[in-house]
C-alpha positions in Angstrom: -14.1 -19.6 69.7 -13.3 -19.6 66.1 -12.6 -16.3 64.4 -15.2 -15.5 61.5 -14.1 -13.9 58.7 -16.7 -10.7 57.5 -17.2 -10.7 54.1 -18.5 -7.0 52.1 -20.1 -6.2 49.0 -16.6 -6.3 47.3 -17.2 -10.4 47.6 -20.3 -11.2 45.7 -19.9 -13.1 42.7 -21.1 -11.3 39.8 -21.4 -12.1 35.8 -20.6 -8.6 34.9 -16.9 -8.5 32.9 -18.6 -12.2 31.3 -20.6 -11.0 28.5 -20.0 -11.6 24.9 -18.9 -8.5 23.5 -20.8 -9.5 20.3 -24.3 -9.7 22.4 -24.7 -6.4 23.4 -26.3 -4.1 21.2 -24.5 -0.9 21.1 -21.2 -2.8 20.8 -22.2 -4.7 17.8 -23.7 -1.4 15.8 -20.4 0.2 16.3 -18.3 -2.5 15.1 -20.5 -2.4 12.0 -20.2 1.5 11.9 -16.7 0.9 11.9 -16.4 -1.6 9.4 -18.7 0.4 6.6 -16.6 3.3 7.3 -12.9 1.4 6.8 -15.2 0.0 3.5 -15.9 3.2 2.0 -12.3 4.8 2.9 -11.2 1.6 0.9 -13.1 2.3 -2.1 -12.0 5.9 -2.6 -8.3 4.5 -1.8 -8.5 2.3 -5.0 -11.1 4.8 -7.3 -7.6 7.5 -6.6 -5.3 4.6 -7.3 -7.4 3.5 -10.9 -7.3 7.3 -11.8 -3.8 7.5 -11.1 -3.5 4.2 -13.6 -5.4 5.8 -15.8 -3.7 9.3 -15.6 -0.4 7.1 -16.4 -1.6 5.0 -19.3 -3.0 8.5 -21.0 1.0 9.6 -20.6 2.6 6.3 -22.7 -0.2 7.0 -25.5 0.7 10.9 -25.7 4.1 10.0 -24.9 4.3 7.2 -28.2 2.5 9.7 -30.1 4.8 12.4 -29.9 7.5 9.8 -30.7 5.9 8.3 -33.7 5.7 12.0 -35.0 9.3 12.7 -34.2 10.0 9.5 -36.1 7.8 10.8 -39.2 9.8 14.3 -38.9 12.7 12.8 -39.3 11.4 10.3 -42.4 10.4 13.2 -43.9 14.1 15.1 -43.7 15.6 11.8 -45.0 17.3 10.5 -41.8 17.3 7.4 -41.0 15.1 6.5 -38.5 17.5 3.6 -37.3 20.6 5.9 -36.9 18.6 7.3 -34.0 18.8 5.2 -31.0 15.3 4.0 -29.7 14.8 1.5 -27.2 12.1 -0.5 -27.5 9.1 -0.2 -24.8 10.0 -2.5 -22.1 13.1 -3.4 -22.3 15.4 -2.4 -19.5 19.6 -1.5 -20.1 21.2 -4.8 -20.8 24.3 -5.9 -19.0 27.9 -4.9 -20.3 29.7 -8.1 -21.7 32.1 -9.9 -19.4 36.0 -8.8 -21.0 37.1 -11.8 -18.8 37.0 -15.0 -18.5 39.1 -16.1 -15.5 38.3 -15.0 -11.6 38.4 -11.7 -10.6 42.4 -10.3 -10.4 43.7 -7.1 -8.8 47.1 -6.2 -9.8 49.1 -3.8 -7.4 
């Protein structure tokens, strides 16, 4: 006689674990949910970023303002307005000239 081999419940083949994730309902309104929330934390990310622009571009104008009357302060006193060094807006320190021209020497 042949041994049979008792299958259970565990063994029946079942489409559960098979479904699109994007079919059922209450999945798909939650990835929306998710998605309009990540949109609207978004847009108050860069409405506090263009106010911080904004907060920063008011600070050059009030900061060239008080410059320019500095400038007419001093007009007015007769100095020289180029005796006083001003660098102008944008431009970085420039780089010390070389002093040599050979390779780099140590001398002990």
């Amino acid at each position: 006689m042949t041994k049979r081999i008792m299958k259970g419940v565990q063994d029946i083949r079942t489409l559960s674990g098979r479904v699109d994730e994007g079919t059922i309902p209450y999945k798909a309104y939650m990835k929306l949910s998710i998605l309009e929330m990540e949109k609207f934390r978004r847009g108050k990310e860069k409405q506090s970023a263009l106010e911080r622009v904004r907060k920063i571009d008011q600070r050059f104008q009030d900061i060239e303002v008080a410059r320019q009357e500095i400038m007419r302060a001093l007009g007015a006193k007769g100095i020289n307005s180029r005796a006083v060094s001003v660098t102008p807006e944008g431009a970085g320190p420039e780089a010390a000239p070389r002093t040599t021209t050979g390779p780099f020497k140590i001398r002990y």
